[in-house]
NULUM-414955 format. One line per 10 residues: number of its first residue (from 1); their letters; for each residue z, y, x of C-alpha. Coordinates in steps of 0.02 Angstrom, whole numbers. Example, Ala and Ser with C-alpha at 12.3 -4.5 7.8 and 13.67 -1.06 7.14 Angstrom:
<recs>
1	AS	390/-225/615  357/-53/684
</recs>
This chain:
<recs>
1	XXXXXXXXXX	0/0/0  36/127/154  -77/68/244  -199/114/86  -125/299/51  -156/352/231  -343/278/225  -360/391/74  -289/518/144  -402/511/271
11	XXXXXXXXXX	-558/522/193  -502/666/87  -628/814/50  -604/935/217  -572/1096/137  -456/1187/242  -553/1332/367  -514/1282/543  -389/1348/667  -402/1462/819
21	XXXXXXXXXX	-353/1309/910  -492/1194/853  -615/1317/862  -593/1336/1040  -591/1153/1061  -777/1145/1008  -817/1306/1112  -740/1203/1263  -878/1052/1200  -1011/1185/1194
31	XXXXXXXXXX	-1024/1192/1042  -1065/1367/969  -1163/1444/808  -1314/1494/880  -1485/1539/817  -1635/1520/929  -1730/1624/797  -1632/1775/830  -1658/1750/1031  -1839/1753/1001
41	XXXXXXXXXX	-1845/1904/883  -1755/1985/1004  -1879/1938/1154  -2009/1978/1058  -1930/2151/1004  -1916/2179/1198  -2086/2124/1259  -2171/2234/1107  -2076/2379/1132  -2108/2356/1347
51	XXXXXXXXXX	-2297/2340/1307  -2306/2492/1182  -2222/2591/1330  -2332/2505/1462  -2489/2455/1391  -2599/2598/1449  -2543/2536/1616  -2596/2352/1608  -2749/2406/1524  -2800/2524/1645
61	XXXXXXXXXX	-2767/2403/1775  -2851/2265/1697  -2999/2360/1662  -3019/2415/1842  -2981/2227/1898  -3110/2170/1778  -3261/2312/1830  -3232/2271/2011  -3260/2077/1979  -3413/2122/1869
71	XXXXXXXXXX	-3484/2233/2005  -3507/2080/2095  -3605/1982/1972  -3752/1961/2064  -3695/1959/2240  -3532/1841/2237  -3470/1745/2366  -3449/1548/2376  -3267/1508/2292  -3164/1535/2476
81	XXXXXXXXXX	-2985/1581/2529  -3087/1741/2568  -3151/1766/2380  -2962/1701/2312  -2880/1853/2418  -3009/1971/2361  -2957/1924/2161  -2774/1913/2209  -2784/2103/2267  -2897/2140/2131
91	XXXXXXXXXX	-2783/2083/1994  -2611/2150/2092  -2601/2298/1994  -2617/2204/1844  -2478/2083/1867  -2360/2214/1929  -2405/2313/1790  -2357/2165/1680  -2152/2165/1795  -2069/2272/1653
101	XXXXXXXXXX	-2128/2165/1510  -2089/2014/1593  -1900/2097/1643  -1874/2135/1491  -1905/1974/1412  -1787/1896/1542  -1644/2018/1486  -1682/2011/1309  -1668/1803/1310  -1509/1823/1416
111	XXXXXXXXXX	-1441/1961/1303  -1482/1870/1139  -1385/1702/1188  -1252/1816/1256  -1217/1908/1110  -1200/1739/975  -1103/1660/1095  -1021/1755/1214  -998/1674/1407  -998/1485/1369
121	XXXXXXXXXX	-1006/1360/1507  -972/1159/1485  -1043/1006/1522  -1014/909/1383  -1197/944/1300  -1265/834/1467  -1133/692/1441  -1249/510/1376  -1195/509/1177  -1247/344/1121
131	XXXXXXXXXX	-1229/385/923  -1395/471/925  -1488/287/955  -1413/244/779  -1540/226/671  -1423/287/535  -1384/431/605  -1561/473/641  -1586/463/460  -1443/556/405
141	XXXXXXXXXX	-1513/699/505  -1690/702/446  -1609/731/276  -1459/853/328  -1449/1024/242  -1485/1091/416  -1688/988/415  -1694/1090/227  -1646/1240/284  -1782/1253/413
151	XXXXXXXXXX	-1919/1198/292  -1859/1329/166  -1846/1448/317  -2019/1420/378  -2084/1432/211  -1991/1598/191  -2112/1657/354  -2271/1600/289  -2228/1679/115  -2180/1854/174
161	XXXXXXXXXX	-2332/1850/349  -2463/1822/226  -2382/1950/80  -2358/2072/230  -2556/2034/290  -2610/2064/99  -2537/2242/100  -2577/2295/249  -2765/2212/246  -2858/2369/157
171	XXXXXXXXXX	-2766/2501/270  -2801/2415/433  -2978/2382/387  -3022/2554/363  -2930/2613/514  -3031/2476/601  -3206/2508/528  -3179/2712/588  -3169/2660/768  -3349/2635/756
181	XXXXXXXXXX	-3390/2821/713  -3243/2904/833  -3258/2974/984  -3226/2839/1139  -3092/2938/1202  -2979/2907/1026  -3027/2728/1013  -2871/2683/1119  -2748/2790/997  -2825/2721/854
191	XXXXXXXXXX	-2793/2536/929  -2603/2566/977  -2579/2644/786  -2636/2505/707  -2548/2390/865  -2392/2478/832  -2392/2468/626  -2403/2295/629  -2300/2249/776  -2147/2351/689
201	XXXXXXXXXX	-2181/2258/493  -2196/2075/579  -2035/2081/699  -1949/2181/556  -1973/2024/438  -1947/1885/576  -1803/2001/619  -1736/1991/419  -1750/1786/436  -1682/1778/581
211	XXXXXXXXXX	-1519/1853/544  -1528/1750/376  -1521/1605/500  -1387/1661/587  -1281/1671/447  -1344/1505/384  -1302/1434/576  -1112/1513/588  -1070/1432/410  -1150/1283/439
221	XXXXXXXXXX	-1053/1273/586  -883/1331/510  -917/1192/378  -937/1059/509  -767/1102/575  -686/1108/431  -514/1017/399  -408/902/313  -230/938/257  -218/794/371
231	XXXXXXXXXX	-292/844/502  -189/1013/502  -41/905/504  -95/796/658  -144/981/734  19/1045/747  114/885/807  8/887/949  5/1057/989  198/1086/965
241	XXXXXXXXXX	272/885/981  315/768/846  461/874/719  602/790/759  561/775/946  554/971/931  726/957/814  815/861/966  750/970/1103  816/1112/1014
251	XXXXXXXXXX	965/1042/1019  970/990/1170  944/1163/1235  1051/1242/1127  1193/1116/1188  1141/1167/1375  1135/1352/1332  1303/1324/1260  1372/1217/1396  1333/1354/1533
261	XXXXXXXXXX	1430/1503/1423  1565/1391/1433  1610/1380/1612  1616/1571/1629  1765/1533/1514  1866/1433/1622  1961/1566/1700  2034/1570/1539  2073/1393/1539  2269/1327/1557
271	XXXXXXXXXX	2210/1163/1641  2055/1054/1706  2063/888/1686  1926/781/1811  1869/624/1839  1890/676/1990  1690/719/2028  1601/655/1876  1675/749/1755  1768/899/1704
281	XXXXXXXXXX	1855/970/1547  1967/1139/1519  2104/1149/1407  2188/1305/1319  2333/1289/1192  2427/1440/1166  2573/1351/1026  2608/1530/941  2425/1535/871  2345/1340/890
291	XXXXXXXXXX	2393/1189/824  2329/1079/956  2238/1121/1134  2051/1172/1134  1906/1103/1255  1841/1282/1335  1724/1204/1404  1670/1033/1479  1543/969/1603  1453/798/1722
301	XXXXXXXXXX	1402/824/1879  1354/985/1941  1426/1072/1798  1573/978/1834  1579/1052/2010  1548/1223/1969  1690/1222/1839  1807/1175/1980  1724/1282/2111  1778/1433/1954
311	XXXXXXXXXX	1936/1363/1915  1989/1369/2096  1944/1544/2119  2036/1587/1957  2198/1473/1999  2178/1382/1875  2273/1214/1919  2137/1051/1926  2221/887/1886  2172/721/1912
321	XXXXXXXXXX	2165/602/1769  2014/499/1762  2047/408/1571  2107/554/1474  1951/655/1549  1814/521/1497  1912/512/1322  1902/706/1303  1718/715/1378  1656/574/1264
331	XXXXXXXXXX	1770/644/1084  1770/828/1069  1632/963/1066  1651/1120/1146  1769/1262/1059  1838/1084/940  2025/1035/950  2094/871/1049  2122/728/905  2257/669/869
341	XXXXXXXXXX	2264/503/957  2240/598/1092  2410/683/1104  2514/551/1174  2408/544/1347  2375/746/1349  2576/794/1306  2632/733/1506  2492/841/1559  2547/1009/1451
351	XXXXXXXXXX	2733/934/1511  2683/942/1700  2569/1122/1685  2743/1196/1576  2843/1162/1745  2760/1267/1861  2774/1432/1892  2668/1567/1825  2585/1466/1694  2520/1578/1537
361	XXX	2534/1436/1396  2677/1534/1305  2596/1714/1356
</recs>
């Protein structure tokens, strides 16, 4: 039956948002919302806005590059190392022309990964996972909601492209058909217009989807990580311990916290009974106020050592008597009075402490 509850417990619906701590445990895996959509957008967005700043550069350069090799029609050389320098100088200008473009692209790629993400490095994304060669869980992803979402998303492209190239179709083809009757000098403004129109509508759209797929990606992804009540549970008992492994090293520390006050009260102490090394206890009993004598404070080992090393710069007498200290150590708390059963060995001691000189019992 137990065994039953916690198997249904387990595969409960996951509808608790995850916690700071397991999100960073999949950011550790590598595993990150990310949309490659948006990192092209955005290299494309770089390179476009590069060439419009640029491109009367590269064509310049390519048009000289290609009226030199032209000039040669009739007179070229034999393919050579000779003719290959020649069209590597020719072209220089051309590809260096092309440096910014290419930059940018570079930066915008790095950028656009940057931004999703943030700086993620791991290794886990290279380790051999041997789940993918299950045929079931090949099939499982051809029909996930992420396969659907990328149809409907491609879909969504081709449906707003071709709207986009229906609207602007008519305006570009007149712009177009005047190049014909304007002067050669215009021809290039006319061009980058029409370049520049177009370029803006198309990555403004594929700009729109892509930050639809973004969203879709970080949801996706929060659902994924989603969690059980269960799971919460198991989160926090290994994060902060099992509850009543935390319960007894509370007390455990409060009992040491405690135990360490209560030697810097043994100055106060009447007596300290030891064991002679093992142990240590100290007594008060003042009869005008108590009813029986008090443990001040009590301690093994090392704290049995300092207590004596305090008592003996207090003067406060240490006495030897090995039973009645392993009774008191093992039967009474600190700041709890000595039981009863206990006063037949302890009255000798108060009976031997009342006979010397100086002592503060009836003070």
């Amino acid at each position: 039956m137990g065994r039953a509850l916690i198997v249904a417990d387990d595969q409960q619906d996951k509808t608790e948002q995850p916690t700071a701590h397991r999100l960073q445990e999949a950011r550790d895996r590598g595993q990150v919302p990310r949309s490659p959509d948006l990192t092209g957008v955005l290299v494309l967005i770089a390179f476009s806005v590069t060439m419009g700043a640029t491109g009367y550069g590269v064509a310049a350069a390519l048009a000289n590059g290609v009226r030199r090799t032209l000039l040669m029609a009739g007179n070229a050389p034999a393919p050579s190392a000779g003719l290959f320098a020649w069209l590597q100088r020719t072209f220089d200008p051309t590809w260096q022309a092309l440096v910014p473009a290419l930059i940018a692209v570079v930066v915008a790629a790095v950028a656009g990964n940057l931004a999703q993400t943030g700086p993620t490095f791991s290794t886990d994304p290279l380790k051999m996972d041997f789940s993918r060669l299950n045929p079931a869980q090949g099939v499982k992803r051809i029909f996930s909601l992420r396969v659907l979402w990328d149809l409907f998303k491609l879909t969504l492209k081709i449906a707003l492209l071709a709207t986009l190239a229906w609207m602007m179709a008519r305006s570009i083809t007149q712009r177009t058909q005047a190049v014909a009757f304007a002067a050669p000098s215009s021809v290039g403004q006319v061009l980058h217009g029409i370049y520049a129109q177009v370029t803006t509508w198309v990555l403004a759209l594929l700009l729109l989807v892509a930050l639809l797929d973004m969203w879709f990606s970080r949801r996706e992804y929060i659902r994924k990580l989603r969690m059980s009540r269960r799971d919460l549970k198991d989160e926090g008992k290994r994060r902060e311990g099992d509850p009543e492994i935390r319960h007894k090293r509370k007390r455990l520390m409060t009992e040491l916290l405690k135990h360490s006050r209560s030697i810097r009260r043994v100055p106060e102490a009447d007596i300290v009974l030891t064991n002679p090394t093992h142990l240590a206890i100290a007594l008060r009993y003042r009869p005008r106020t108590m009813l029986s004598p008090v443990v001040l404070s009590k301690g093994a080992d090392a704290a049995a050592a300092r207590m004596r090393e305090v008592a003996g710069r207090a003067g406060v007498p240490c006495l030897r008597s090995p039973e009645l200290a392993r009774a008191l150590f093992r039967e009474c708390r600190i700041d709890q009075a000595v039981p009863a059963h206990l006063y037949q060995q302890l009255a000798p001691v108060y009976r031997w402490l009342m006979k010397r000189p100086g002592n503060r019992i009836f003070s």
